[in-house]
VOBA-1610 file (N, C-alpha, C; in pm, whole numbers, padded with zeros to 5 digits, always signed):
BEGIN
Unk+05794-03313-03181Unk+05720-03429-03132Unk+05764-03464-02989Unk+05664-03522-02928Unk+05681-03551-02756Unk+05781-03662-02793Unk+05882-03706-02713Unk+05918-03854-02713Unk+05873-03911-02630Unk+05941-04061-02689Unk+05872-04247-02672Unk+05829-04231-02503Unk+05936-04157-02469Unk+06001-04175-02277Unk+05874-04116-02232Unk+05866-03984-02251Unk+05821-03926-02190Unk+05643-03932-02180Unk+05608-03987-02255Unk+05452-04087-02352Unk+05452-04170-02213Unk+05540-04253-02234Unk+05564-04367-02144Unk+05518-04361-01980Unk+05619-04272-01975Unk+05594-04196-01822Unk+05491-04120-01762Unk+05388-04034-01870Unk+05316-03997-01892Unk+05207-04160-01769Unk+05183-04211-01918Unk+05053-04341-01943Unk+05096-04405-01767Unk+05250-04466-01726Unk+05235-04520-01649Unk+05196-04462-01500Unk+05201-04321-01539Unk+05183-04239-01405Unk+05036-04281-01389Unk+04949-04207-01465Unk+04784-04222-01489Unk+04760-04329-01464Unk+04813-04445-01513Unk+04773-04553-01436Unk+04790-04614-01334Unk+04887-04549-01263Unk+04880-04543-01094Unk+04822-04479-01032Unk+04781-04372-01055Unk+04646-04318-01001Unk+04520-04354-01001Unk+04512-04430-01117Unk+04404-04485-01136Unk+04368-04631-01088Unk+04474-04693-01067Unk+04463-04834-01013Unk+04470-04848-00877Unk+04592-04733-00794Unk+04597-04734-00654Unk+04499-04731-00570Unk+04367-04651-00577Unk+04268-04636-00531Unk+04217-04754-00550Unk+04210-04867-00633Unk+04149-04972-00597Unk+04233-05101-00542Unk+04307-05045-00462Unk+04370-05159-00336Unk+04303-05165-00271Unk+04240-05289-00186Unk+04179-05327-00106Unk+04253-05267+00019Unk+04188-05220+00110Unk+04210-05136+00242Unk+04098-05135+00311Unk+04144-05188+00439Unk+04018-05202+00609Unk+03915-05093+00603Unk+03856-05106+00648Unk+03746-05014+00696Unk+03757-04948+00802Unk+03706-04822+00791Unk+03758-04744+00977Unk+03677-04837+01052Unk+03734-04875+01170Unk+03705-04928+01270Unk+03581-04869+01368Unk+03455-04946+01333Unk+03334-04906+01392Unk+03348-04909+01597Unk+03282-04824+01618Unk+03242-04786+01776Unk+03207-04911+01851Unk+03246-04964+02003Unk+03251-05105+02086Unk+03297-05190+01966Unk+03381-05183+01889Unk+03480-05303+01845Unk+03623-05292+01936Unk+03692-05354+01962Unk+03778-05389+01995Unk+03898-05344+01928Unk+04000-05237+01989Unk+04110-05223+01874Unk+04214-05330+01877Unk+04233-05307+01739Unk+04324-05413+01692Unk+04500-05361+01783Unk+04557-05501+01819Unk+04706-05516+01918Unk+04746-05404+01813Unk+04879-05361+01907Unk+04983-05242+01836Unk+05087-05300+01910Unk+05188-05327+01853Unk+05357-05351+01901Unk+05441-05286+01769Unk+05491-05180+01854Unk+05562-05087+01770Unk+05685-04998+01877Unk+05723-04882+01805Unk+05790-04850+01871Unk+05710-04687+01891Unk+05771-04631+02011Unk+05710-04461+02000Unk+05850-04402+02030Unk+05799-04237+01970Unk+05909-04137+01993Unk+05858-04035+02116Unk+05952-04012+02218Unk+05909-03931+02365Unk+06020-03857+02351Unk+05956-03738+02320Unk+06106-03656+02311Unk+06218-03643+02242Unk+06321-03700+02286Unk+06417-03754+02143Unk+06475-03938+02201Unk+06383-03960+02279Unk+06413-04100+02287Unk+06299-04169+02223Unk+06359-04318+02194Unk+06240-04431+02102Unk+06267-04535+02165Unk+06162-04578+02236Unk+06124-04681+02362Unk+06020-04798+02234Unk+06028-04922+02295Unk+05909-05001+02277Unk+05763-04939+02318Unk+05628-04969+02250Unk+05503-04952+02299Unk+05463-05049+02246Unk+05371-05100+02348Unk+05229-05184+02323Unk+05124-05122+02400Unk+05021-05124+02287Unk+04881-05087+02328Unk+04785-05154+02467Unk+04856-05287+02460Unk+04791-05360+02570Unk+04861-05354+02709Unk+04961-05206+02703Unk+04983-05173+02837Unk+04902-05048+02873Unk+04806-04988+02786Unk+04787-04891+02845Unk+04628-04965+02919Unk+04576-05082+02884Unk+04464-05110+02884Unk+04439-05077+03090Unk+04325-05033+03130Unk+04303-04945+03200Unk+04301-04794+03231Unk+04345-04740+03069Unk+04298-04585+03069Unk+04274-04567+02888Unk+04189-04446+02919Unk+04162-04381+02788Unk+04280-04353+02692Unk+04221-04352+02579Unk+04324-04342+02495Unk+04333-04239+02365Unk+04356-04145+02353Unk+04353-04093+02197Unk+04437-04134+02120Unk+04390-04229+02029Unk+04492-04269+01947Unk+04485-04224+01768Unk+04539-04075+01746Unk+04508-04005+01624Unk+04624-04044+01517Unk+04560-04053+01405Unk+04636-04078+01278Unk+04669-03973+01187Unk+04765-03892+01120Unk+04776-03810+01082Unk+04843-03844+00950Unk+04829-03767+00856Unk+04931-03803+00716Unk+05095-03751+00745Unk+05123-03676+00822Unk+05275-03651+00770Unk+05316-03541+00836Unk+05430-03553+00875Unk+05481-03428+01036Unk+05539-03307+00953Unk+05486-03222+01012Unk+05548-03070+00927Unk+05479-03015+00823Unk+05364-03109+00750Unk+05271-03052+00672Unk+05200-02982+00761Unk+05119-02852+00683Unk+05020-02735+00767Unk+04947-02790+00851Unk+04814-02850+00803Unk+04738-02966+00873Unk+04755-03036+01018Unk+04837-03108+00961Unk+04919-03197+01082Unk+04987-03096+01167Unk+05033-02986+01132Unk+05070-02922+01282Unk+05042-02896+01338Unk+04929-02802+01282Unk+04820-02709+01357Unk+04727-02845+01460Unk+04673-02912+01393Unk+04655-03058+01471Unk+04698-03088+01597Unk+04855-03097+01533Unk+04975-03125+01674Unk+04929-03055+01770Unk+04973-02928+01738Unk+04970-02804+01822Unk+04851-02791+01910Unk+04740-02828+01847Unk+04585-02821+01926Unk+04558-02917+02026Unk+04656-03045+01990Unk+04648-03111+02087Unk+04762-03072+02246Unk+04864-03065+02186Unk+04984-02999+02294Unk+04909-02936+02360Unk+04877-02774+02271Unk+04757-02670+02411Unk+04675-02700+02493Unk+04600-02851+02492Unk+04508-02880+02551Unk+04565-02963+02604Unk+04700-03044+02638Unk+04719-03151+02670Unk+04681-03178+02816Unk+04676-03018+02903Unk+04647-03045+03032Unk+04515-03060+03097Unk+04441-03043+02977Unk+04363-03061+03008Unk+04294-03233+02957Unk+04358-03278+02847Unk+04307-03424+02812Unk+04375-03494+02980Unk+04505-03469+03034Unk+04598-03537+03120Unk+04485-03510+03236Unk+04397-03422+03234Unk+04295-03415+03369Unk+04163-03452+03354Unk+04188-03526+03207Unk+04048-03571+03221Unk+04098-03704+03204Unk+04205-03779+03240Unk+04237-03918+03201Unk+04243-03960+03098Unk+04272-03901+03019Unk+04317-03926+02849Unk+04485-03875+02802Unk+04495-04045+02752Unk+04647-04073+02695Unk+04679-04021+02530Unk+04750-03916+02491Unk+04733-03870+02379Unk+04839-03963+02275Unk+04827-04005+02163Unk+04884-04089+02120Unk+04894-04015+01963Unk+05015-03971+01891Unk+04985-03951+01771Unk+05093-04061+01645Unk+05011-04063+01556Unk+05088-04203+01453Unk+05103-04158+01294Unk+05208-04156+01249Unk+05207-04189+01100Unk+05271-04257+01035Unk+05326-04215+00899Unk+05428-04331+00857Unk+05571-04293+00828Unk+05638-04170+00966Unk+05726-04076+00940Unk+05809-04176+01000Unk+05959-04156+00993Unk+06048-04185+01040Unk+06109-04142+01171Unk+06118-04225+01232Unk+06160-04176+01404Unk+06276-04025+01392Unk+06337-04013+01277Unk+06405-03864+01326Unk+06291-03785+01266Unk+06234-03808+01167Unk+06117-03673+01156Unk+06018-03686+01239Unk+05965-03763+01316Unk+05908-03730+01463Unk+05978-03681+01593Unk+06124-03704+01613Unk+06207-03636+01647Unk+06222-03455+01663Unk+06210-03440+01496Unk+06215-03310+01507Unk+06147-03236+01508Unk+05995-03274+01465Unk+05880-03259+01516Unk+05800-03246+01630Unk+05907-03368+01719Unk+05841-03294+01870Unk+05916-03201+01881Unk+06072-03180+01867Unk+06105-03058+01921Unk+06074-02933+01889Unk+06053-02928+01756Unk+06040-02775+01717Unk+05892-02777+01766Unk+05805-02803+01775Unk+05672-02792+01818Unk+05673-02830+01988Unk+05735-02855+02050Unk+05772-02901+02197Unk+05613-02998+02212Unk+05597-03098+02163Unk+05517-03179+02182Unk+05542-03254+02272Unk+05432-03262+02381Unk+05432-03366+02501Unk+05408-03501+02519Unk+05350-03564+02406Unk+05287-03698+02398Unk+05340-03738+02284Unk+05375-03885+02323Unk+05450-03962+02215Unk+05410-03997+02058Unk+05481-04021+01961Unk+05472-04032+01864Unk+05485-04179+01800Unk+05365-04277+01746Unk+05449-04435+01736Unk+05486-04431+01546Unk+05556-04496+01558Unk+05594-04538+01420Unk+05551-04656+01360Unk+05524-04622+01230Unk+05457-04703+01136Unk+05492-04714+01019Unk+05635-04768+01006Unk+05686-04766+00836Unk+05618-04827+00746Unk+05588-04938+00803Unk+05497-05048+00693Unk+05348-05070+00724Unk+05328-04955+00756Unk+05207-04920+00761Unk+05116-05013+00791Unk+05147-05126+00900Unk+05050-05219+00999Unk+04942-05147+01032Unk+05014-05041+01146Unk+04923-05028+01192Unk+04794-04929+01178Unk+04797-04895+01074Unk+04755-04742+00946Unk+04648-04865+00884Unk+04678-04964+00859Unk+04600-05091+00743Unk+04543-05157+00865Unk+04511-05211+01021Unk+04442-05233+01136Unk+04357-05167+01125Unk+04360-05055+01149Unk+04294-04916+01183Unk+04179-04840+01038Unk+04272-04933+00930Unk+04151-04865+00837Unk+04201-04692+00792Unk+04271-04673+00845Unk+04333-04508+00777Unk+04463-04537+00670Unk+04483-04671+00641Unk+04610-04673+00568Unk+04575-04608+00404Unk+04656-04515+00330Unk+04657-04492+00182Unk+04542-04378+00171Unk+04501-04318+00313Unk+04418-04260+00271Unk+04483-04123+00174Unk+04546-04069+00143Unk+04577-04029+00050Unk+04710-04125-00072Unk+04618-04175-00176Unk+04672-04308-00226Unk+04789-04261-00323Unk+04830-04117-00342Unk+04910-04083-00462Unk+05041-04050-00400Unk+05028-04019-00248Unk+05098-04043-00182Unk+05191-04097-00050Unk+05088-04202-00054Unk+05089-04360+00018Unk+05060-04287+00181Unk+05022-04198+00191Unk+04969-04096+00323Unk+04838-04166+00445Unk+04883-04140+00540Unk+04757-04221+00600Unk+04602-04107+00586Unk+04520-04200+00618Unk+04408-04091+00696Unk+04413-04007+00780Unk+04332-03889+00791Unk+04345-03800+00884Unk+04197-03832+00984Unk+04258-03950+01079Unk+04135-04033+01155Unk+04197-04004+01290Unk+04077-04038+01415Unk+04086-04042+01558Unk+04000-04104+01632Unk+04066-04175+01717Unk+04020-04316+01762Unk+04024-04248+01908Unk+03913-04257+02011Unk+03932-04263+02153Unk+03908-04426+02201Unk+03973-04481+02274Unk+04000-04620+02301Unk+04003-04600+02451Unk+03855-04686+02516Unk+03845-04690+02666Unk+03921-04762+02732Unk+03923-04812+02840Unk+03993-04869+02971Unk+03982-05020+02883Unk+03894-05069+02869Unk+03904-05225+02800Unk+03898-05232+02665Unk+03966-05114+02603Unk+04034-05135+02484Unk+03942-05137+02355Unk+03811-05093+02403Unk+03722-05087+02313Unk+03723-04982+02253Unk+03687-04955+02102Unk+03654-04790+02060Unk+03550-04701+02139Unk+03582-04642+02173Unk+03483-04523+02263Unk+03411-04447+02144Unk+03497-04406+02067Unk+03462-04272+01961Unk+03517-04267+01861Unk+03455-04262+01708Unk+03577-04227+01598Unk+03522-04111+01534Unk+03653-04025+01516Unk+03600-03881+01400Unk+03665-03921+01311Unk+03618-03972+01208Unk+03633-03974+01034Unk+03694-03872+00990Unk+03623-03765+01024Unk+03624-03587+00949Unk+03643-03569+01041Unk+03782-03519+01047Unk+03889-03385+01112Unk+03930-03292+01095Unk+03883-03187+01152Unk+03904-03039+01115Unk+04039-03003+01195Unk+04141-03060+01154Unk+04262-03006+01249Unk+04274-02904+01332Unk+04210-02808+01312Unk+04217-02640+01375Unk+04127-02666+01473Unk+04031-02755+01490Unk+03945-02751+01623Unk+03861-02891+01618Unk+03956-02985+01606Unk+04002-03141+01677Unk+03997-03126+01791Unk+04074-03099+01826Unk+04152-03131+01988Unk+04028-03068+02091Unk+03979-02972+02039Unk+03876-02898+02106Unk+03716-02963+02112Unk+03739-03034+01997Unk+03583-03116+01982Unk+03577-03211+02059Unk+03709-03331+02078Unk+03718-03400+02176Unk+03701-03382+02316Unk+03756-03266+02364Unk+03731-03217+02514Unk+03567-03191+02518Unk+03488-03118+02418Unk+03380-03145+02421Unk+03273-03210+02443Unk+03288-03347+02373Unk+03259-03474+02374Unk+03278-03547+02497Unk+03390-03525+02562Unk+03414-03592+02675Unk+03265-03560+02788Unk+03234-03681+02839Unk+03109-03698+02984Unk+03156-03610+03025Unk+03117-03537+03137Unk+03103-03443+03242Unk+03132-03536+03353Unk+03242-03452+03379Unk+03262-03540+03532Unk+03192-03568+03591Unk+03176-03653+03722Unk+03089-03677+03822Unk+03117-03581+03918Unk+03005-03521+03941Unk+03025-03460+04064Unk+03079-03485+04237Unk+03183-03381+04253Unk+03237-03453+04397Unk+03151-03408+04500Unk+03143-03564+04559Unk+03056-03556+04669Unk+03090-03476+04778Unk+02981-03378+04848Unk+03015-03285+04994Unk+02956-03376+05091Unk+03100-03378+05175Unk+03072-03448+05330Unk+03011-03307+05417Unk+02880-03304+05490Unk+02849-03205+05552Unk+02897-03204+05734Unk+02937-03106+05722Unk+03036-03070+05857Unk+02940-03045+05958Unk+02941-03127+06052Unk+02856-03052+06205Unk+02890-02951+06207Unk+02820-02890+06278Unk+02849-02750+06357Unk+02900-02795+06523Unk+03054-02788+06542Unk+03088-02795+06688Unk+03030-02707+06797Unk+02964-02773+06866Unk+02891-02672+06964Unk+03003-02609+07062Unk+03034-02469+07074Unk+03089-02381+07157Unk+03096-02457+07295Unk+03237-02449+07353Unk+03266-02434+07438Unk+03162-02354+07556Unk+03116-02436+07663Unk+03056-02329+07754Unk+03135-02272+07858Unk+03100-02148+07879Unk+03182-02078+07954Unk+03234-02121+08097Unk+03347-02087+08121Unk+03357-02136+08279Unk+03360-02072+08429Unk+03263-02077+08493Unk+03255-01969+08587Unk+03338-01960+08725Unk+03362-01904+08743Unk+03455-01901+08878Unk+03341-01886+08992Unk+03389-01993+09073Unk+03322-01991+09227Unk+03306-01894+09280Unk+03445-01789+09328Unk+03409-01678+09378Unk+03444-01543+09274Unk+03355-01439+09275Unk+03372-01305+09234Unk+03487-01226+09290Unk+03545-01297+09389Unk+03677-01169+09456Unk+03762-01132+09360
//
Protein backbone atom coordinates (compact mmCIF):
# COMPACT_ATOMS: atom_id res chain seq x y z
CA UNK A 1 0.00 0.00 0.00
CA UNK A 2 1.08 3.71 -0.90
CA UNK A 3 1.46 5.61 2.44
CA UNK A 4 -0.60 8.43 4.35
CA UNK A 5 2.71 10.86 3.38
CA UNK A 6 3.14 10.22 0.28
CA UNK A 7 -1.06 10.47 -0.76
CA UNK A 8 -0.59 13.66 0.97
CA UNK A 9 2.14 15.04 -1.03
CA UNK A 10 0.84 13.64 -3.94
CA UNK A 11 -2.96 15.74 -3.53
CA UNK A 12 -1.05 18.87 -2.23
CA UNK A 13 1.25 19.08 -5.20
CA UNK A 14 -1.87 18.86 -7.81
CA UNK A 15 -3.33 21.34 -6.08
CA UNK A 16 -0.74 23.78 -6.63
CA UNK A 17 -0.77 23.40 -9.99
CA UNK A 18 -3.99 23.73 -10.19
CA UNK A 19 -4.67 26.77 -8.11
CA UNK A 20 -1.37 28.74 -9.09
CA UNK A 21 -2.53 29.51 -12.45
CA UNK A 22 -5.37 31.27 -11.01
CA UNK A 23 -3.40 34.14 -9.27
CA UNK A 24 -4.36 37.21 -10.44
CA UNK A 25 -1.39 38.67 -12.66
CA UNK A 26 -1.14 42.17 -14.96
CA UNK A 27 -1.64 42.04 -18.33
CA UNK A 28 1.24 42.51 -20.91
CA UNK A 29 1.49 45.98 -21.24
CA UNK A 30 -0.34 47.29 -24.44
CA UNK A 31 1.61 49.63 -27.22
CA UNK A 32 1.70 53.99 -26.36
CA UNK A 33 1.06 53.06 -22.66
CA UNK A 34 3.48 54.35 -20.58
CA UNK A 35 5.99 51.93 -18.80
CA UNK A 36 5.58 51.43 -15.47
CA UNK A 37 8.90 53.30 -12.98
CA UNK A 38 11.76 50.59 -12.39
CA UNK A 39 14.16 51.27 -9.31
CA UNK A 40 16.21 48.34 -8.99
CA UNK A 41 19.49 47.34 -9.18
CA UNK A 42 21.54 46.02 -12.58
CA UNK A 43 24.50 43.68 -13.11
CA UNK A 44 27.45 45.27 -15.72
CA UNK A 45 29.90 42.88 -15.79
CA UNK A 46 30.70 41.78 -12.39
CA UNK A 47 29.71 45.05 -10.85
CA UNK A 48 25.91 45.91 -9.39
CA UNK A 49 25.21 49.63 -9.64
CA UNK A 50 21.69 51.25 -8.91
CA UNK A 51 19.23 51.66 -12.16
CA UNK A 52 16.29 53.66 -12.78
CA UNK A 53 14.38 53.56 -15.83
CA UNK A 54 13.66 57.24 -15.70
CA UNK A 55 17.32 57.88 -16.45
CA UNK A 56 17.39 56.45 -19.58
CA UNK A 57 14.27 58.55 -20.68
CA UNK A 58 15.61 60.18 -23.97
CA UNK A 59 16.68 56.93 -25.71
CA UNK A 60 15.28 53.68 -26.88
CA UNK A 61 15.07 50.96 -24.90
CA UNK A 62 14.96 47.07 -25.12
CA UNK A 63 13.75 46.06 -22.15
CA UNK A 64 13.49 41.90 -22.46
CA UNK A 65 12.21 39.51 -19.84
CA UNK A 66 13.49 36.14 -19.77
CA UNK A 67 12.70 33.06 -17.37
CA UNK A 68 16.13 32.08 -16.06
CA UNK A 69 20.05 32.47 -16.94
CA UNK A 70 21.73 29.31 -18.23
CA UNK A 71 18.56 27.61 -19.37
CA UNK A 72 18.89 26.71 -23.40
CA UNK A 73 16.33 29.33 -24.39
CA UNK A 74 17.53 32.15 -22.47
CA UNK A 75 20.98 31.77 -23.80
CA UNK A 76 20.69 31.36 -27.14
CA UNK A 77 18.41 34.63 -26.60
CA UNK A 78 21.36 36.19 -24.67
CA UNK A 79 23.69 35.34 -27.20
CA UNK A 80 21.47 36.76 -30.19
CA UNK A 81 21.30 39.72 -28.58
CA UNK A 82 25.27 40.17 -27.64
CA UNK A 83 25.93 39.33 -31.67
CA UNK A 84 23.89 42.06 -32.66
CA UNK A 85 24.64 44.37 -29.97
CA UNK A 86 26.55 46.61 -32.44
CA UNK A 87 24.37 46.91 -34.27
CA UNK A 88 21.16 47.72 -31.74
CA UNK A 89 24.23 50.41 -30.12
CA UNK A 90 24.02 51.98 -33.91
CA UNK A 91 20.75 52.14 -34.18
CA UNK A 92 20.25 53.89 -30.67
CA UNK A 93 18.93 51.12 -28.76
CA UNK A 94 19.69 50.40 -24.98
CA UNK A 95 19.65 46.58 -24.45
CA UNK A 96 18.27 45.74 -21.10
CA UNK A 97 17.84 42.06 -19.95
CA UNK A 98 15.65 41.04 -16.53
CA UNK A 99 14.71 38.06 -14.49
CA UNK A 100 14.27 36.77 -11.18
CA UNK A 101 18.04 35.43 -10.93
CA UNK A 102 20.26 36.45 -8.36
CA UNK A 103 22.98 39.05 -8.95
CA UNK A 104 25.82 36.17 -8.83
CA UNK A 105 23.87 34.06 -11.39
CA UNK A 106 23.74 37.06 -13.65
CA UNK A 107 27.25 37.50 -12.78
CA UNK A 108 28.19 34.38 -14.19
CA UNK A 109 26.16 34.59 -16.89
CA UNK A 110 27.56 37.58 -18.25
CA UNK A 111 30.83 36.16 -18.00
CA UNK A 112 30.72 32.91 -19.44
CA UNK A 113 28.60 34.29 -22.29
CA UNK A 114 30.73 37.76 -22.32
CA UNK A 115 27.51 39.71 -22.38
CA UNK A 116 27.65 43.45 -23.01
CA UNK A 117 24.45 44.92 -21.65
CA UNK A 118 23.33 44.92 -18.23
CA UNK A 119 21.30 42.62 -16.36
CA UNK A 120 18.48 44.17 -13.61
CA UNK A 121 17.33 42.18 -10.81
CA UNK A 122 14.08 41.20 -9.74
CA UNK A 123 13.80 38.98 -6.64
CA UNK A 124 10.34 39.87 -5.74
CA UNK A 125 9.31 39.99 -8.82
CA UNK A 126 7.98 43.89 -8.98
CA UNK A 127 9.05 44.37 -11.74
CA UNK A 128 8.02 40.92 -13.77
CA UNK A 129 4.16 41.74 -12.01
CA UNK A 130 4.40 45.86 -13.70
CA UNK A 131 5.19 44.45 -16.84
CA UNK A 132 2.64 41.65 -16.89
CA UNK A 133 5.37 38.73 -17.54
CA UNK A 134 5.38 37.77 -13.83
CA UNK A 135 4.60 33.60 -13.18
CA UNK A 136 4.55 33.17 -16.60
CA UNK A 137 5.65 29.81 -16.07
CA UNK A 138 3.49 29.29 -12.69
CA UNK A 139 5.03 25.75 -11.52
CA UNK A 140 8.00 27.41 -11.46
CA UNK A 141 7.40 30.94 -10.33
CA UNK A 142 9.46 31.81 -13.89
CA UNK A 143 8.81 35.01 -15.65
CA UNK A 144 7.53 35.41 -19.25
CA UNK A 145 9.52 35.13 -22.15
CA UNK A 146 8.31 38.96 -23.21
CA UNK A 147 10.03 42.19 -24.97
CA UNK A 148 9.27 45.55 -24.52
CA UNK A 149 10.96 48.36 -26.89
CA UNK A 150 10.43 51.63 -24.79
CA UNK A 151 10.91 55.09 -26.80
CA UNK A 152 12.64 58.36 -25.79
CA UNK A 153 9.37 59.37 -23.63
CA UNK A 154 9.07 56.20 -22.10
CA UNK A 155 6.25 55.00 -23.97
CA UNK A 156 5.93 51.29 -25.33
CA UNK A 157 7.12 51.42 -28.89
CA UNK A 158 6.65 47.56 -29.46
CA UNK A 159 5.78 44.33 -27.59
CA UNK A 160 6.63 40.62 -28.80
CA UNK A 161 4.49 38.33 -26.67
CA UNK A 162 5.90 35.28 -28.77
CA UNK A 163 9.60 34.93 -28.71
CA UNK A 164 11.43 32.78 -30.72
CA UNK A 165 14.78 33.12 -28.88
CA UNK A 166 16.94 31.88 -31.87
CA UNK A 167 15.79 34.85 -34.04
CA UNK A 168 14.53 37.61 -31.46
CA UNK A 169 17.25 39.75 -31.60
CA UNK A 170 17.10 39.59 -35.39
CA UNK A 171 13.33 40.37 -35.69
CA UNK A 172 13.87 43.45 -33.72
CA UNK A 173 16.63 44.91 -35.98
CA UNK A 174 14.07 44.22 -38.55
CA UNK A 175 11.35 46.06 -37.24
CA UNK A 176 13.40 48.91 -36.53
CA UNK A 177 12.37 52.36 -39.17
CA UNK A 178 14.94 52.77 -41.70
CA UNK A 179 17.07 55.40 -41.05
CA UNK A 180 16.70 58.72 -42.50
CA UNK A 181 18.59 59.32 -45.15
CA UNK A 182 21.83 61.57 -44.92
CA UNK A 183 21.48 64.55 -46.57
CA UNK A 184 24.23 65.42 -49.69
CA UNK A 185 25.57 68.95 -49.53
CA UNK A 186 26.38 69.45 -53.39
CA UNK A 187 29.94 70.72 -54.00
CA UNK A 188 30.59 73.53 -56.65
CA UNK A 189 32.83 72.83 -59.09
CA UNK A 190 36.00 75.35 -58.34
CA UNK A 191 36.67 76.98 -61.48
CA UNK A 192 40.49 76.39 -62.56
CA UNK A 193 42.92 78.65 -62.01
CA UNK A 194 43.63 80.72 -65.29
CA UNK A 195 46.79 80.54 -66.65
CA UNK A 196 49.41 83.16 -66.25
CA UNK A 197 51.13 84.64 -69.11
CA UNK A 198 54.37 86.19 -69.17
CA UNK A 199 54.82 89.63 -70.84
CA UNK A 200 57.76 88.72 -72.67
CA UNK A 201 58.61 85.34 -74.67
CA UNK A 202 62.55 85.80 -74.15
Amino acid sequence: MIPATIIAISVLFVMTILLRPRIARAEILKEGTIGPPITTQMVTGDQVTPFSLSDYRGKKVILYFYPKDFTPGCTKEACAFRDGFTKFQNAGLTVLGCSVDSSDAHRKFIKQYNLPFPLLLDPDKKIATAYGVANGIPILGLDKRVTYVIDEEGRIAKVYPNVDPSIHAGQILADLPPAPPTPTTSVEATPAPSASHSDSDD
